[in-house]
DSSP file (Angstrom, degrees, kcal/mol; ACC not computed):
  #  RESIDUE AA STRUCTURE BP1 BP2  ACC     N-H-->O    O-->H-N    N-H-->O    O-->H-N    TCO  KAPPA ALPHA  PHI   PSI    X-CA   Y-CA   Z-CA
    1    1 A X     >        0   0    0      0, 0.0     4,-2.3     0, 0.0     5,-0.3   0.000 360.0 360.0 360.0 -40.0   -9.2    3.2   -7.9
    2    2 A X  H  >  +     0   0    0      1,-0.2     4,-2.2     2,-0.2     5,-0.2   0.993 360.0  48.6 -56.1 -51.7  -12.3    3.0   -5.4
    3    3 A X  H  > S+     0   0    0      1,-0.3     4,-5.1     2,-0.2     5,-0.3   0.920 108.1  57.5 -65.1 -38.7  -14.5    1.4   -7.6
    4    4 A X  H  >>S+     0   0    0      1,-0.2     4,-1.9     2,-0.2     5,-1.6   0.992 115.5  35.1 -46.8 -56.4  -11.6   -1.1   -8.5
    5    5 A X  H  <5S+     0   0    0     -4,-2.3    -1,-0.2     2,-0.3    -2,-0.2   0.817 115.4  56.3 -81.5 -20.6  -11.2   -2.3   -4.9
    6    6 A X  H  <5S+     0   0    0     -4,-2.2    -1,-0.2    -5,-0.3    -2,-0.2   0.983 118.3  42.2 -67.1 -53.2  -15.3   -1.9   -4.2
    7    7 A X  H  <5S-     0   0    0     -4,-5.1    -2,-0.3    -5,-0.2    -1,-0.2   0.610 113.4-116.2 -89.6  -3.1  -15.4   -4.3   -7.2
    8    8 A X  T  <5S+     0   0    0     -4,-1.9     3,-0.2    -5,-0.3    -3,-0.2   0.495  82.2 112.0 114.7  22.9  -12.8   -6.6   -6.6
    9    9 A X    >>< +     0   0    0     -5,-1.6     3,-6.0    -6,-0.3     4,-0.7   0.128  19.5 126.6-108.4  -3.3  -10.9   -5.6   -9.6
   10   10 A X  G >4  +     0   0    0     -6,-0.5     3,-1.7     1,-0.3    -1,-0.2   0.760  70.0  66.2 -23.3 -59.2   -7.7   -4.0   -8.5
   11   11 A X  G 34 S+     0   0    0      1,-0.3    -1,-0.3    -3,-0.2     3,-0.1   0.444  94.7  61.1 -40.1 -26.9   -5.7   -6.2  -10.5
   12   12 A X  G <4 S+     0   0    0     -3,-6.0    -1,-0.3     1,-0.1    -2,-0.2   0.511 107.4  39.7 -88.2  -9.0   -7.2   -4.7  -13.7
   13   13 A X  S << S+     0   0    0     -3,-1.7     2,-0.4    -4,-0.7    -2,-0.2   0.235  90.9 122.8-134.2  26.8   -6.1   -1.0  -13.3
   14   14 A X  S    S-     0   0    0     -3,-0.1     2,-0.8    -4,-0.1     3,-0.1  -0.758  71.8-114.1 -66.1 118.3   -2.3   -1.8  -11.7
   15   15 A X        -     0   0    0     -2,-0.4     3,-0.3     1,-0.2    -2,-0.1  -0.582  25.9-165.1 -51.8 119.1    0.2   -0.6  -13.3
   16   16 A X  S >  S+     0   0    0     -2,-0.8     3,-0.7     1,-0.2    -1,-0.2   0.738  85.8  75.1 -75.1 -16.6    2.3   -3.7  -14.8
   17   17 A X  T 3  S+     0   0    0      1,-0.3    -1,-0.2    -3,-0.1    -2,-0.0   0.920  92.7  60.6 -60.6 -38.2    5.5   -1.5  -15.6
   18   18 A X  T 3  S-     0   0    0     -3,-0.3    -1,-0.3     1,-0.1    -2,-0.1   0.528 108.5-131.4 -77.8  22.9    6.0   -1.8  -11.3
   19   19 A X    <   -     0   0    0     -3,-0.7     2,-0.4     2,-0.0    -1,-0.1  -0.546  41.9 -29.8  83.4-152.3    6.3   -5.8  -11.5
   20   20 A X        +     0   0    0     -2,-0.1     2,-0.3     2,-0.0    -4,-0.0  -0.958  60.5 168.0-121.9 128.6    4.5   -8.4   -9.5
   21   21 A X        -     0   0    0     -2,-0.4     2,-0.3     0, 0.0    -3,-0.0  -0.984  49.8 -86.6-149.1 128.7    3.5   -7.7   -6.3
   22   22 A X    >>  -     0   0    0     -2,-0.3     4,-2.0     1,-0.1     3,-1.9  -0.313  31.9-131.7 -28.9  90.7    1.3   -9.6   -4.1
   23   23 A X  H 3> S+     0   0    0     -2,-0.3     4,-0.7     1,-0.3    -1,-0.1   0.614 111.8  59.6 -36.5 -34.8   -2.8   -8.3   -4.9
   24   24 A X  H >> S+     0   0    0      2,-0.2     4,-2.4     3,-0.2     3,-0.8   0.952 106.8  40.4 -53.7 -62.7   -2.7   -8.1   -0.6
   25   25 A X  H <> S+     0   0    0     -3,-1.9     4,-1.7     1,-0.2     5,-0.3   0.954 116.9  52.7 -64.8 -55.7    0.2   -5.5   -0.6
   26   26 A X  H 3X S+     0   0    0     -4,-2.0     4,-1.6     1,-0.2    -1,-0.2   0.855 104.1  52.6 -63.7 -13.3   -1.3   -3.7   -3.5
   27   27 A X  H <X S+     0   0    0     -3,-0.8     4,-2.7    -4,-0.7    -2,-0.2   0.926 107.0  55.3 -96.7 -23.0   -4.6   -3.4   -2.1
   28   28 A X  H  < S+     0   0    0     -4,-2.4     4,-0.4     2,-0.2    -1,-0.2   0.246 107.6  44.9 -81.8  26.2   -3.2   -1.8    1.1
   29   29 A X  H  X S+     0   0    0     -4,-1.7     4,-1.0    -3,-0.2    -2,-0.2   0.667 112.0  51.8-103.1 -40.8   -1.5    0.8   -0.3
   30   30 A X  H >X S+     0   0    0     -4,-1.6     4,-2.9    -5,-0.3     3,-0.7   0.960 115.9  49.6 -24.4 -61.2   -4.4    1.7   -2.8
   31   31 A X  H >X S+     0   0    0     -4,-2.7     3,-2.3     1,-0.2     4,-1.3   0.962 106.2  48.2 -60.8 -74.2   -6.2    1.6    0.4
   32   32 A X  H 34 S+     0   0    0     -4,-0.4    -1,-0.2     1,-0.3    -2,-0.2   0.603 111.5  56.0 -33.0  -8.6   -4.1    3.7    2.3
   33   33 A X  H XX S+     0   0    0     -4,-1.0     4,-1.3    -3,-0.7     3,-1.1   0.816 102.0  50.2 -81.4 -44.5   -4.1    6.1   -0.6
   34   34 A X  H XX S+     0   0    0     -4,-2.9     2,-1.0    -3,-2.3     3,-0.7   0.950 113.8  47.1 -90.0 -29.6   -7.7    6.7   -0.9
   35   35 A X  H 3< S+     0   0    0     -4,-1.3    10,-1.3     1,-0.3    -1,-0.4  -0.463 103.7  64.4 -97.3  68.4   -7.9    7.5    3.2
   36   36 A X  H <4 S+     0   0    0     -3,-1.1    -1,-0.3    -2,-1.0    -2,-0.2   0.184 106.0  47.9 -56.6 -51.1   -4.8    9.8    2.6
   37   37 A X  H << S+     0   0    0     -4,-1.3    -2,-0.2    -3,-0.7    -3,-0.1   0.410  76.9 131.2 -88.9  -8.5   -7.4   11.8    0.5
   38   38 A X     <  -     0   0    0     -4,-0.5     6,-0.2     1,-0.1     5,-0.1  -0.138  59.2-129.5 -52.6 135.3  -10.1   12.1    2.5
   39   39 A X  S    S+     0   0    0      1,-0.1     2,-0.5     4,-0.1    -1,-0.1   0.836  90.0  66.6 -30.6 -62.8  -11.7   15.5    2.8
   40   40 A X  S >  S-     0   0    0      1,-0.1     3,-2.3     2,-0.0     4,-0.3  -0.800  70.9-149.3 -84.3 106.2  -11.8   15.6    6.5
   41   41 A X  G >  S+     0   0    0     -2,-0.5     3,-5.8     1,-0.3     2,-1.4   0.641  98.9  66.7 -41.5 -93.8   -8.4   15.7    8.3
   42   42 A X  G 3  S+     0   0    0      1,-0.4    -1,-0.3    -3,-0.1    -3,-0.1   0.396 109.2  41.0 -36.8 -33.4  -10.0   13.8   11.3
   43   43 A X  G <  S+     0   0    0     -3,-2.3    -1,-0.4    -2,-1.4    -2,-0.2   0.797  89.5 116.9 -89.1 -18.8  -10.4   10.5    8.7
   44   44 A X  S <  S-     0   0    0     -3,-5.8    -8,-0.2    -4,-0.3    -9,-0.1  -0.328  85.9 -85.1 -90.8 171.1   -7.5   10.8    7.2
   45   45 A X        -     0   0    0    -10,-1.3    -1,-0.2     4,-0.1    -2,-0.1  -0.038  45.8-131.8 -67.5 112.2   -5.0    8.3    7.3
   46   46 A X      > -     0   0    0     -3,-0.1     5,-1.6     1,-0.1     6,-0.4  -0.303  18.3-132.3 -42.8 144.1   -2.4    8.8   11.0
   47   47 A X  I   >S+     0   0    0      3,-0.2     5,-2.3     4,-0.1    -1,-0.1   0.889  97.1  35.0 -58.1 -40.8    0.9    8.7   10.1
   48   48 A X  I   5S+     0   0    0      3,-0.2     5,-0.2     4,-0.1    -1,-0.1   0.715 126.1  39.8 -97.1 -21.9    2.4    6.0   13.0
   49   49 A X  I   5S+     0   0    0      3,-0.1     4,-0.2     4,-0.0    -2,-0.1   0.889 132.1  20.5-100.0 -42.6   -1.0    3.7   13.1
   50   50 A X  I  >5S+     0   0    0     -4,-0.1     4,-0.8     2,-0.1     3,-0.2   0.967 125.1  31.5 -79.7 -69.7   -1.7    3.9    9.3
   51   51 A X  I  ><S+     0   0    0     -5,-1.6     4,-2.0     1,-0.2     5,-0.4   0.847 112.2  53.0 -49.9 -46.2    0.8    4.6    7.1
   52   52 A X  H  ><S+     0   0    0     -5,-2.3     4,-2.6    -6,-0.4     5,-0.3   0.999 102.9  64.5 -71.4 -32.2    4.1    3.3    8.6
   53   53 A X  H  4 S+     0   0    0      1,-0.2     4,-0.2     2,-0.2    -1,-0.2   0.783 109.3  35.6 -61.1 -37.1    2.5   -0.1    9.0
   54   54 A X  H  X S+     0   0    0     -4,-0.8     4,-1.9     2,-0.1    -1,-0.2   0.728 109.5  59.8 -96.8 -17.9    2.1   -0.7    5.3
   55   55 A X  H  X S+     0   0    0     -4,-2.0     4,-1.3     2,-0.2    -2,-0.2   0.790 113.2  41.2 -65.8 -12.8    5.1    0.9    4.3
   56   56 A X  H  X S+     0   0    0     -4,-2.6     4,-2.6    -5,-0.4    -3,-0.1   0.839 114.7  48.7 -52.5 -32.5    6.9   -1.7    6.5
   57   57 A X  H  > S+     0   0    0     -5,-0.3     4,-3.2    -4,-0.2    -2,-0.2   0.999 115.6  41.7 -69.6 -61.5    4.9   -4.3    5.5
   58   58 A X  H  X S+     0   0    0     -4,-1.9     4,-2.8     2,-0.2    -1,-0.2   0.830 118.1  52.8 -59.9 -34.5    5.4   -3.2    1.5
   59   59 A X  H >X S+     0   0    0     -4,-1.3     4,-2.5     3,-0.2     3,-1.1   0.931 108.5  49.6 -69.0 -85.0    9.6   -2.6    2.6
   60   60 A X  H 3X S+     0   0    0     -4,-2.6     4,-4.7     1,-0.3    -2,-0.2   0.736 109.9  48.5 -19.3 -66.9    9.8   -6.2    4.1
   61   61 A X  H 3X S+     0   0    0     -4,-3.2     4,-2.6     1,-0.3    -1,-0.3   0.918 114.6  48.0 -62.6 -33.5    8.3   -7.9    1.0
   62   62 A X  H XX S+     0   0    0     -4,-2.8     4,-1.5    -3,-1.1     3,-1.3   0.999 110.9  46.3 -62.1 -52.9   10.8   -5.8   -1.3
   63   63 A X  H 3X>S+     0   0    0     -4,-2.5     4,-0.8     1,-0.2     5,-0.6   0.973 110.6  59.1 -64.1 -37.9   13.8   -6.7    0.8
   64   64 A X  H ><5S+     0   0    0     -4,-4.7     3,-0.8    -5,-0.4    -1,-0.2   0.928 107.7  46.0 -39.1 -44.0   12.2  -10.7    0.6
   65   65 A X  H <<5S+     0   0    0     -4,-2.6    -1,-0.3    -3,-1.3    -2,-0.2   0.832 126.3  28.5 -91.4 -14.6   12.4  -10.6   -3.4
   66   66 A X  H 3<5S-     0   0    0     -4,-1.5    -1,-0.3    -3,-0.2    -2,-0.2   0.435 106.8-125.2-118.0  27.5   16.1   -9.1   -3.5
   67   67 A X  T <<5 +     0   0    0     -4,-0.8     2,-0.4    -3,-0.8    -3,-0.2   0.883  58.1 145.3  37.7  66.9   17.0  -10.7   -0.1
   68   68 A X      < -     0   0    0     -5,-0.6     2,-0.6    -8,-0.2    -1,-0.2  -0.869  46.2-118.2-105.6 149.9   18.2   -7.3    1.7
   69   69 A X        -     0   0    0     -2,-0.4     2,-0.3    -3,-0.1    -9,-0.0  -0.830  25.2-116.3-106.7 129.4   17.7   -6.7    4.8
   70   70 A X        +     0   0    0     -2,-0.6     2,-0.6     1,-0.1   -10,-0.0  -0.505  21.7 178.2-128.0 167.9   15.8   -4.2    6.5
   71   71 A X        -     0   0    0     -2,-0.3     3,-0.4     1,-0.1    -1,-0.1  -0.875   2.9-178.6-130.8 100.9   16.1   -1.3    8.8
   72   72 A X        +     0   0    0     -2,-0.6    -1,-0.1     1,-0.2    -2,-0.0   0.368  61.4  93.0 -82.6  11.9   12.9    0.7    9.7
   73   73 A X              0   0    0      1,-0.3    -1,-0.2     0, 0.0    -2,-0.0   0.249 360.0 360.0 -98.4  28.9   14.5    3.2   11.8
   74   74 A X              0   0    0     -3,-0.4    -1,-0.3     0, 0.0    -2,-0.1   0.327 360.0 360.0 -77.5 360.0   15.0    5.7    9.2
């Protein structure tokens, strides 16, 4: 997965079963995967400044393609 996104190649190593999704959305949840995994707690990814910011982002664009509307206070 690193090497995909180092090389600009993301797009090649997607699973196609999950649909079409915007190469933007996908590369910042890839990204937010690989600093999940970092060794050293201190790098890895905060919950409320990293992670909730692209799973909103990634929730908005799903509600867009089946026009729901959404409610992030869950």
């Amino acid at each position: 997965m690193e090497e995909a996104l180092e090389s600009g190649q993301l797009d090649k190593v997607l699973d196609k079963s999950a649909g079409e999704w915007p190469l933007e959305e996908a590369t910042s949840v890839a990204q937010l995967g690989l600093k999940c995994m970092e060794p050293r707690r201190k790098d890895r990814a905060k919950l409320k400044d990293d992670v909730l910011p692209v799973l909103e982002s990634v929730q908005k664009y799903s509600a867009s393609l089946y026009g729901r509307q959404t409610d992030s206070r869950h």
